[in-house]
N, C-alpha and C positions, 0 to 999 in steps of 0.2 A: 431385544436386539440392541446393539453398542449403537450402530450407528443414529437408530432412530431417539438412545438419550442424549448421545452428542450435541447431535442438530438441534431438538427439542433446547438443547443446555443454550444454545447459541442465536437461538431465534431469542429466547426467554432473554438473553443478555442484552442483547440488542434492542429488544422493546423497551426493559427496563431504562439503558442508558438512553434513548431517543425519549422515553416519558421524563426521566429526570430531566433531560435539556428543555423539554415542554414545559416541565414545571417550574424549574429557573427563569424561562422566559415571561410566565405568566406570572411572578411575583414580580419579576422587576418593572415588565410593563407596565404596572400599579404606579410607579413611584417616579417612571420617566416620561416627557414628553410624547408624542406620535412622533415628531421630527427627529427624535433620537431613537428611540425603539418600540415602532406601533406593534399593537399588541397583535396574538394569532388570529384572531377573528379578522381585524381588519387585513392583514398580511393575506389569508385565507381568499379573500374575497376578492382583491385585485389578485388572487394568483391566475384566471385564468385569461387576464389581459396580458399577465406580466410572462405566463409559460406559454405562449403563443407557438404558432408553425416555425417562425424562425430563430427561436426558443430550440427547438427541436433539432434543428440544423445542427446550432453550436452548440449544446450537449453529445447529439455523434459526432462532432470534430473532436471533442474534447475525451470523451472514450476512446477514441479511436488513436487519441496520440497518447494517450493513458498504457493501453493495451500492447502499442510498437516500441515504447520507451522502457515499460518493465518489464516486459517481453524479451529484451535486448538486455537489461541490467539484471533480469534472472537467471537466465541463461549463458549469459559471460562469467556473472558473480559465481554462478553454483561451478562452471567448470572452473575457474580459477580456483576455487575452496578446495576444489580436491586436487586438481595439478599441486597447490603448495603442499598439500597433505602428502601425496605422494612422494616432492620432491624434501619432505620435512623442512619447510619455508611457513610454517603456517605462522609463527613472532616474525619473522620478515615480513610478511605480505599484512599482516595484522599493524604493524607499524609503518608499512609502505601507505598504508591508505588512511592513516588516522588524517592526514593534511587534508584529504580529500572530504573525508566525513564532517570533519569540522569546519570547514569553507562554507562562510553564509551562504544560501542560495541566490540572495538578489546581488550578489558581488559578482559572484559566478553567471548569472541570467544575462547582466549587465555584457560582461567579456565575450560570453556567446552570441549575445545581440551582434557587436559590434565582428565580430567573425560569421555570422550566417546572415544575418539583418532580418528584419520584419518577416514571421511565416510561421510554416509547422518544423522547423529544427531546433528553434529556442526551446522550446517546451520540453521536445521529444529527446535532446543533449538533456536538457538540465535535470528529466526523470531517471533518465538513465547514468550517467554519475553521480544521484547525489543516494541514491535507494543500490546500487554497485556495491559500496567498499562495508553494508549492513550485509547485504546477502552472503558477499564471499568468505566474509570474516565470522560469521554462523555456520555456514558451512563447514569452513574446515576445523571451527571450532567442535563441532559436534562429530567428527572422526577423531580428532585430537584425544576427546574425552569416549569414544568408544571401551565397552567392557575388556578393559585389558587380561585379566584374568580369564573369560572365555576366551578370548585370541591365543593368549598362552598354552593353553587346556588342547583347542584345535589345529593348535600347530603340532604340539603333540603326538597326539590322536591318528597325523598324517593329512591333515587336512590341506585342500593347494589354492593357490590364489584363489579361484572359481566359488570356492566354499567358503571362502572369507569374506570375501563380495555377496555373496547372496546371502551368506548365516548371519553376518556379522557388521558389516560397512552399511547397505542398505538398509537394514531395520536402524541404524544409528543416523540416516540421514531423510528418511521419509518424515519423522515428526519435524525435522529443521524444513526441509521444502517447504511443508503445512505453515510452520509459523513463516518462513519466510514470507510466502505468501500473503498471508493475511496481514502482515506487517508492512509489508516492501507496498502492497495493494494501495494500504493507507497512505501511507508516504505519499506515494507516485502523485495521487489526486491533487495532492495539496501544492508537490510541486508543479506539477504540472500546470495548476493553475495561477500559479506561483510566475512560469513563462509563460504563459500565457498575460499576464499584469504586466509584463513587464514586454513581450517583445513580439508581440499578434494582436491582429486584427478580425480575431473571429474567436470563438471558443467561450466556457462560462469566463475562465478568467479575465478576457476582454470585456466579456457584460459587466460583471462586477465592478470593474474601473471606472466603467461609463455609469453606471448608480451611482457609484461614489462621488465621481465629479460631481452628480445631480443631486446628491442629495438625496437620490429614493431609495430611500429604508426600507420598504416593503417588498422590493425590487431586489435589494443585497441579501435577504434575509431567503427569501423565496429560493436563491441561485442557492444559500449554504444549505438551506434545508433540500436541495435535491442532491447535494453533495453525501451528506449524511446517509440518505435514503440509499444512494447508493454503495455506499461504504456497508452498508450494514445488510444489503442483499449480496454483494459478493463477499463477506464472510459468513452468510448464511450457504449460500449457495458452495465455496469449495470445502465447507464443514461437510456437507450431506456427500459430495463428490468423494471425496477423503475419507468418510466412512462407508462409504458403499461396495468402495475397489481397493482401499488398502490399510481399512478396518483391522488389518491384523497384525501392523506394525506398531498399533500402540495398546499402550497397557489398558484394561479394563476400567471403566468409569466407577 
């Protein structure tokens, strides 16, 4: 069955790239001090002082403003993808947002700081327009380049909106959601922690700051390796969703 080589494909990727980060990490800790980068073993062994209960806390802060911000920047991005498509704006809306896309995030965290101040809106603004003008601009990208020759064929044929939507539009936009997804996913973490460094007081990217002030290696390493961990079971996890219920919109592996 498709879906179970998918996932298998996606699991196997994921381990791979999380072992090669393992094994990059385990040659270089050879060669660097502990105070610059202690090895897995020691990292390992403070983690269950360092992932504590309140540990736990700001990690659900930090999905949780993950989840509302490209929740927000999927669902705006993907309708605006197809309102331009619709209204043939997809080079206008593709060049409306290159400003946006290109705008460092800590420039941007900064301006929103000083417009929301200290909380859960830094983070939840900065995931959502900076992961926005990627999603909308795939979107309509991916009607854009729909098989024009079937559209041709079923206008034809007699074919009415209805059939063009469901034969033709939808199967051209299920595989962009998917990547969107697992793209836009990525992103969001990073910014989001991203506002978080820069304008909260709770969340991993609050911890992180507070290591770094300190100095504890073991402590920053520990937050990115659950960052990763996470990254790599939510594109595990909408690969298997994705082949279970809509398996049929993409071509065989």
């Amino acid at each position: 069955m498709r879906f179970s080589t998918a996932t298998a494909r996606a699991l196997r990727n994921n381990l791979v790239g999380l072992g090669l980060l393992l094994a990059a990490w385990l040659a270089a800790a050879r060669f660097l001090p502990d105070y610059i980068l202690p090895s897995p073993a020691r990292v390992w062994r403070a983690a269950p002082d360092i992932l504590d209960a309140g540990f736990a806390a700001h990690l659900a802060l930090t999905v949780q403003r993950v989840f509302i911000g490209f929740g927000l920047a999927f669902g705006v991005g993907s309708a605006a993808g197809i309102l331009a498509f619709t209204l043939r704006l997809t080079e206008a809306l593709s060049s409306a947002l290159v400003a946006l896309q290109a705008m460092p995030g800590a420039i941007l965290g900064v301006i929103l700081l000083l417009i929301f101040g200290i909380g859960d809106w830094v983070p939840i603004a900065l995931v959502a327009l900076l992961t926005l003008p990627t999603i909308a601009i795939n979107t309509a990208n991916a009607l854009a380049k729909r098989d024009l020759r079937l559209e041709q064929y079923m206008r034809s044929a007699g074919a009415r909106r209805r059939h063009l939507v469901r034969y033709l539009y939808v199967p051209a936009l299920i595989p962009t959601f998917q990547s969107n997804l697992s793209l836009g996913f990525g992103l969001g973490i990073k910014v989001v922690v991203l506002g978080e460094f820069i304008g909260s007081q709770a969340g991993l990217g609050y911890l992180l700051n507070v290591a770094m002030i300190q100095f504890a290696m073991s402590a920053v390493l520990a937050y990115l390796w659950v960052i990763l961990i996470i990254m790599a079971l939510f594109e595990a996890a909408q690969s298997l969703l994705f082949d279970l219920f809509l398996g049929r919109y993409f071509y065989p592996a």
